[in-house]
PAMAR-708722 format. One record per residue (C-alpha): x, y, z; residue number from 1. Coordinates in steps of 0.001 Angstrom, whole numbers, plus 500000, padded with zeros to 6 digits. Layout:
<node <X, Y, Z>, NUM>
...
END
This chain:
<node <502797, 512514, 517734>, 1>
<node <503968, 508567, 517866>, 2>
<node <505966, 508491, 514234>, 3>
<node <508079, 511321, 512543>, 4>
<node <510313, 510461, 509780>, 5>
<node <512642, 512849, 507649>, 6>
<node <515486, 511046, 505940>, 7>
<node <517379, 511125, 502934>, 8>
<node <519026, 508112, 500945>, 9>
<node <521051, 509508, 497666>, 10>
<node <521137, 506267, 495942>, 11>
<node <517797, 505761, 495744>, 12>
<node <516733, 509669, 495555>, 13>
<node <514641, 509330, 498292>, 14>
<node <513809, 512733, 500339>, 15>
<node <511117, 511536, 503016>, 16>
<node <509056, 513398, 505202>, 17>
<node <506318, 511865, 507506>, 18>
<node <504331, 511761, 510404>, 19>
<node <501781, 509618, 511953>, 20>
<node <499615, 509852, 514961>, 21>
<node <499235, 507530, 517478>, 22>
<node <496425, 505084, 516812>, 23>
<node <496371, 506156, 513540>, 24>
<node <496210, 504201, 509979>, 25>
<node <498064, 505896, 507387>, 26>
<node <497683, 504228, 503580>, 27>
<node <500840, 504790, 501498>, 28>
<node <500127, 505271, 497510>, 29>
<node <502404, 505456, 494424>, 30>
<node <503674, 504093, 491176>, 31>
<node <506397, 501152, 491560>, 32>
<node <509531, 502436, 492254>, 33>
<node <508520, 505891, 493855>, 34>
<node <509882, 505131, 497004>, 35>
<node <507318, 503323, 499566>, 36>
<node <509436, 500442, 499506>, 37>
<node <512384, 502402, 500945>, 38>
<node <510100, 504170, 503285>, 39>
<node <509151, 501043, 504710>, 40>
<node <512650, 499739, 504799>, 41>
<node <513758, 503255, 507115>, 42>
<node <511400, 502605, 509667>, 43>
<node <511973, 498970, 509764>, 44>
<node <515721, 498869, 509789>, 45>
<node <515966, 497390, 506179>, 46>
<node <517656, 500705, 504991>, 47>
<node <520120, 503123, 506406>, 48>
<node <519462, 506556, 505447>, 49>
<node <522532, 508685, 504436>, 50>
<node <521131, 511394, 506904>, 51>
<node <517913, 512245, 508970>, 52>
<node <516368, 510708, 511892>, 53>
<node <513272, 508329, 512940>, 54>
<node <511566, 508946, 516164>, 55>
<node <508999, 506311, 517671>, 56>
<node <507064, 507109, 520531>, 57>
<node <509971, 509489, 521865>, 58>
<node <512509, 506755, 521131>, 59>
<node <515072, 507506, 517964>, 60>
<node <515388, 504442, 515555>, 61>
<node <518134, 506026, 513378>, 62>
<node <519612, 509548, 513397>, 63>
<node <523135, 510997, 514227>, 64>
<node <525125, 509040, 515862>, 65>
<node <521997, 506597, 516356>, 66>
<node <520794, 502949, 515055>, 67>
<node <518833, 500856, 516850>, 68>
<node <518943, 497792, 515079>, 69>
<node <515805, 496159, 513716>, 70>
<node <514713, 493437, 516514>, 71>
<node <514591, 496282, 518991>, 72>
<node <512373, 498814, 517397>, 73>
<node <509214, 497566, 518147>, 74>
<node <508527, 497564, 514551>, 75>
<node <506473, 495028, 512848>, 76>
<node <506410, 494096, 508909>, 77>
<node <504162, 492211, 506688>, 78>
<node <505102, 491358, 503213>, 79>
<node <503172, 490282, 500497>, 80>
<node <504254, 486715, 501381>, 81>
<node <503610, 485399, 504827>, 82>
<node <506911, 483860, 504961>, 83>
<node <506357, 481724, 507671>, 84>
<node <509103, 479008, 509187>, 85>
<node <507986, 475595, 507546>, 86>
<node <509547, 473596, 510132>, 87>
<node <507504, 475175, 512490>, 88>
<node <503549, 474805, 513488>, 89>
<node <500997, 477339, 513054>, 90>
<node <500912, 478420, 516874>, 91>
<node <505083, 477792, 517210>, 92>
<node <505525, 480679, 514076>, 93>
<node <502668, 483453, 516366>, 94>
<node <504695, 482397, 519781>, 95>
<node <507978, 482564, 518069>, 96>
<node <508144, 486899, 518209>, 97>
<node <507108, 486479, 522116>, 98>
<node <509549, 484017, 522671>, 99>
<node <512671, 485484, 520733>, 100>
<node <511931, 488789, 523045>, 101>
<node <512143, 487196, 526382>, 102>
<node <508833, 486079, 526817>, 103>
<node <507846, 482552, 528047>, 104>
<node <506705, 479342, 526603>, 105>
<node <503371, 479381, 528365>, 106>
<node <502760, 483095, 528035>, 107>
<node <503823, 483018, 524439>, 108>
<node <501595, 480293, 523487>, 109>
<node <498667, 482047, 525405>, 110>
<node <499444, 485395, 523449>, 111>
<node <499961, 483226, 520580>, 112>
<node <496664, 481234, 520584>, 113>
<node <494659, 485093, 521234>, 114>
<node <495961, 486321, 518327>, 115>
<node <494829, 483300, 516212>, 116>
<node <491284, 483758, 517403>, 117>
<node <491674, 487594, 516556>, 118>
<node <492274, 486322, 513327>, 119>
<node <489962, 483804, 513043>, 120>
<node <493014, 481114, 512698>, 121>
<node <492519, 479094, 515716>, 122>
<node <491919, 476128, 513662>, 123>
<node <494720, 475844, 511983>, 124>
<node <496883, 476159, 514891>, 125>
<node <498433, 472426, 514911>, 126>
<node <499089, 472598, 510767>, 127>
<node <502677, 473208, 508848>, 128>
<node <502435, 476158, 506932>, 129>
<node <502408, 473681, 503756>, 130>
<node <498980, 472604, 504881>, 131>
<node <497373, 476496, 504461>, 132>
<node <495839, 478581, 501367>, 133>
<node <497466, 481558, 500770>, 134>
<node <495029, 483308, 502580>, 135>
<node <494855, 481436, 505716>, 136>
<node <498720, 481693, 505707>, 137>
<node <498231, 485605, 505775>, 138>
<node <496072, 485363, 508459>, 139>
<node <498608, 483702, 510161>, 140>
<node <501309, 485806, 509267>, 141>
<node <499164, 488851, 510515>, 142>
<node <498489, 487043, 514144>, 143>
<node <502588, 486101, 514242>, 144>
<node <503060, 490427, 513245>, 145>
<node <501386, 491469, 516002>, 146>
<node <501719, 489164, 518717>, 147>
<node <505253, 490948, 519651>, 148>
<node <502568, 493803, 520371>, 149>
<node <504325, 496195, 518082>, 150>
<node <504538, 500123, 518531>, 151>
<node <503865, 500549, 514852>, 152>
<node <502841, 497706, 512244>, 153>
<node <504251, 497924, 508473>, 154>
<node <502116, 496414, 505991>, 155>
<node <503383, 496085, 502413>, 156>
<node <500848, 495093, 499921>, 157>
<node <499834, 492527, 502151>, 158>
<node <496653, 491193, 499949>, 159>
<node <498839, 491763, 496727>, 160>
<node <499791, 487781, 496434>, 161>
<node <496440, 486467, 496856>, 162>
<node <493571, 485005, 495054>, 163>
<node <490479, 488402, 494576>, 164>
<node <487987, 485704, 496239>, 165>
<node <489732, 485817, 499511>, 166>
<node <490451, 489387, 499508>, 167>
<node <487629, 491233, 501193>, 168>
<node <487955, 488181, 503796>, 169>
<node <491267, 489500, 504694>, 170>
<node <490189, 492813, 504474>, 171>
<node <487953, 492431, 507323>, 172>
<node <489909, 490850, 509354>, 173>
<node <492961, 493839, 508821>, 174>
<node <490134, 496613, 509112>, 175>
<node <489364, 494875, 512455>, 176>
<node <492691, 494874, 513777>, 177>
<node <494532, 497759, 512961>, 178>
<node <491651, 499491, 514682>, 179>
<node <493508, 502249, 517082>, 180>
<node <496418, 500970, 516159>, 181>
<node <499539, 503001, 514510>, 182>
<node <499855, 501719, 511352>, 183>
<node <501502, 502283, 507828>, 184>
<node <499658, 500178, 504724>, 185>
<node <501237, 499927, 501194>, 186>
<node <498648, 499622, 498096>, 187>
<node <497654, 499831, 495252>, 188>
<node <494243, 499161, 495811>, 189>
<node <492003, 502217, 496646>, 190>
<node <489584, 500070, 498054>, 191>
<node <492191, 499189, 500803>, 192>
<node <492709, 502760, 501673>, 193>
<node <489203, 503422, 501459>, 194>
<node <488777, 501044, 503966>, 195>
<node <491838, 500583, 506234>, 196>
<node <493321, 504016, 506538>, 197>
<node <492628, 507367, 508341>, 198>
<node <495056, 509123, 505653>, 199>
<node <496494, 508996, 502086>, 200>
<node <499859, 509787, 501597>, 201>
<node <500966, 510148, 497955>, 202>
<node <504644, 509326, 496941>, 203>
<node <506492, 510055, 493764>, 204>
<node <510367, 510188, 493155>, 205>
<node <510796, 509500, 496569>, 206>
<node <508973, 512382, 498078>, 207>
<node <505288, 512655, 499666>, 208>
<node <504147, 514858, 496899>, 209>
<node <500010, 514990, 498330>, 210>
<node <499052, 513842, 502310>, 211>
<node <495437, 514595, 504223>, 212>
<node <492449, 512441, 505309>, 213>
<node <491433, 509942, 502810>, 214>
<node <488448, 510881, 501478>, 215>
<node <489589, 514662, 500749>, 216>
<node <492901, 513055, 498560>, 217>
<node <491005, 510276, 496863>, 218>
<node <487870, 512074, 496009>, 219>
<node <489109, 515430, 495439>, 220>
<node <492873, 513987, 493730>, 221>
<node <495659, 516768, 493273>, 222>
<node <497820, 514127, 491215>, 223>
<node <497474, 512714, 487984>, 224>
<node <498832, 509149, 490014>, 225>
<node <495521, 509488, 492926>, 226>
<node <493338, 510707, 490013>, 227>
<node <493695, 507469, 488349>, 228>
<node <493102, 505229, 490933>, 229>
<node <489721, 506486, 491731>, 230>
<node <489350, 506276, 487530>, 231>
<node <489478, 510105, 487074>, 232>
<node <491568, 512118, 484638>, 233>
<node <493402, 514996, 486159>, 234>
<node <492920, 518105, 484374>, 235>
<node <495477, 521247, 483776>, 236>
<node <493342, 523125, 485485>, 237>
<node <492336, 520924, 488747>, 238>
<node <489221, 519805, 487392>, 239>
<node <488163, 515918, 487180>, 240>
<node <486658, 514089, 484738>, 241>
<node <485186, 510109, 484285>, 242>
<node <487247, 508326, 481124>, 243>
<node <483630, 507809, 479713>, 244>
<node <483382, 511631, 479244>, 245>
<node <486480, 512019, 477091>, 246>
<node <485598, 511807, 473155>, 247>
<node <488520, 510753, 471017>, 248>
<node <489069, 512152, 467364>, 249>
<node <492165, 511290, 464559>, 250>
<node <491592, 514953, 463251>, 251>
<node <491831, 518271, 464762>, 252>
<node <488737, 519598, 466097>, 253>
<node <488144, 523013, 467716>, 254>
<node <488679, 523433, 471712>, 255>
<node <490580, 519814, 471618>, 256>
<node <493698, 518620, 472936>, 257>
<node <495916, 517153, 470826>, 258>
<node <498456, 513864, 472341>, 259>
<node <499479, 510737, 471207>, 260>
<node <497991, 507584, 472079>, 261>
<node <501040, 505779, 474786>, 262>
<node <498753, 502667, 475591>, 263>
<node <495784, 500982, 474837>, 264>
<node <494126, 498110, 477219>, 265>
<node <490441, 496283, 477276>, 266>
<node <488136, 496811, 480669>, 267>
<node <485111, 494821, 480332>, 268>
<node <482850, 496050, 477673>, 269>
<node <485005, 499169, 477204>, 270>
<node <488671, 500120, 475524>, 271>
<node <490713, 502559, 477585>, 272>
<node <492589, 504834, 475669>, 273>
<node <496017, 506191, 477451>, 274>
<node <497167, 509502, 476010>, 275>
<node <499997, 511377, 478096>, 276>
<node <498411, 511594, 481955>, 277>
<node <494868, 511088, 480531>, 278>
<node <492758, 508226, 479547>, 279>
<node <489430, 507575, 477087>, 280>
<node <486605, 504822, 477639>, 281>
<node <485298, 503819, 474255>, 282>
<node <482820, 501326, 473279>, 283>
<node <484445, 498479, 470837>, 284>
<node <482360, 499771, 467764>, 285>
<node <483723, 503139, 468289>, 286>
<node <487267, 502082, 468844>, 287>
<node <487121, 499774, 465828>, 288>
<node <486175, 502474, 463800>, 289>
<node <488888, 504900, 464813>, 290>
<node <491542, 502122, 463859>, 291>
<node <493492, 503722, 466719>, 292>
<node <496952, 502037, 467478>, 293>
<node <499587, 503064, 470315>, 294>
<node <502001, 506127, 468716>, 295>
<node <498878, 507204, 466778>, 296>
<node <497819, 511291, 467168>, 297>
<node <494715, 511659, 468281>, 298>
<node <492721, 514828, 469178>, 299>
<node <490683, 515034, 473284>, 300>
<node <487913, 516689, 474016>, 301>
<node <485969, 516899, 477643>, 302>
END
């Protein structure tokens, strides 16, 4: 067992419980503010928890008594922005980790210039970060991550800033190198956990309220939150159903479910209908005709 984490921090009401395997890629789901962010910020040093422990690879991060302060962890984060040093080159930002723990020049820049090529970055190894796309500046930012070889890699939203046409790009090159490697990932996008992580944990109100492999949470969802992102409704009784199978009605009908209508959005050639935890797909003609507006009762079946 490389990672276990149980902490508590009272101002945020964060109760956190987890554990990851070595080698293992675990994807980290929930609405904004339900308490990744802090989780991330525990294991990197970001946040001091008002009680519980950390425990890398047999080595305590935090815990009574303990805090091992964030350069010394062997804990790497991404961000959504590659916040790279603009004074510095391309290869002088991946050798700067190496460097700043003791490493030297030419070994750093070797490491350095590996890690660009694992990225497919070598290129763009003499450029200011000015000179780079977003994308090729998260490339970069990946390479600089782990070229301090990290015991566990933090990755928050890291394809959340970019443009959709680079995306799978980067996608690639993260599903190639976080292979056997411990890992946590932030998203919102269930095609990253789909395709970057061994296991799902779900967060809400700052406590893992669903965990197991990925395809069992995502395809079989517990929570109304995992439900949606696969574009399911949740129902009472721990069935599934597609939006597109939900009929909506402004008058009582037998066997429906009465709500009121919170939100209303267009997707494509469809109008998704948000009432309470559960959402309708309706064709424009149909929605037109039901003159539906947000605060408006409305009647469910499926």
């Amino acid at each position: 067992m490389t990672l276990t984490l149980d902490a508590r921090v009272a101002s945020r009401g964060a109760d956190l419980s987890l554990t990851v395997e070595a080698g293992e890629t675990v994807a980290v789901l929930g609405a904004n503010g339900a308490g990744k962010s802090t989780m991330l910020g525990l294991l990197a040093g970001l946040v001091r928890p008002d009680s519980g422990s950390g425990v890398l690879d047999g080595e305590t991060l935090f815990g009574p008594g303990v805090w091992v302060p964030p350069h010394r962890r062997g804990v790497s984060l991404l961000a959504q922005e590659a916040l790279l040093f603009p004074h510095l080159s391309v290869l002088e930002n991946v050798a700067f980790g190496p460097r700043s723990s003791g490493v030297g020049s030419p070994a750093s820049r070797a490491r350095a210039l590996a890690w660009l090529a694992e990225v497919d970055a070598t290129e763009f190894a003499s450029r200011r970060p000015a000179q780079l796309s977003g994308g090729q500046a998260q490339r970069v930012a990946i390479a600089r991550a782990l070229a301090t070889e990290p015991k566990l890699l933090l990755l928050d939203e890291p394809m959340a800033a970019l443009d959709v046409t680079v995306v799978p790009a980067l996608r690639a090159v993260l599903k190639r190198v976080l292979a056997g490697r411990t890992a946590i990932i932030v998203t919102h996008d269930v095609v990253d956990a789909f395709t970057l992580a061994d296991r799902v944990i779900v967060i809400d109100g700052g406590r893992v309220i669903d965990s197991g492999p990925t395809r069992q949470v995502l395809q079989h969802p517990r929570t109304p939150f995992a439900a949606a992102l696969v574009g399911l409704n949740l129902l009472p009784d721990g069935r599934t159903v597609a939006p597109s199978d939900v009929t909506v009605s402004t008058s009582a009908r037998a066997g429906a479910v009465a709500g009121t209508v919170d939100g209303i959005e267009t997707r494509g050639d469809l109008v998704r209908v948000r009432v309470g935890d559960l959402a309708a797909d309706l064709a424009p003609a149909r929605f037109a005709d039901l003159g539906l507006a947000p605060g408006d009762r409305v009647w469910l079946n499926y």
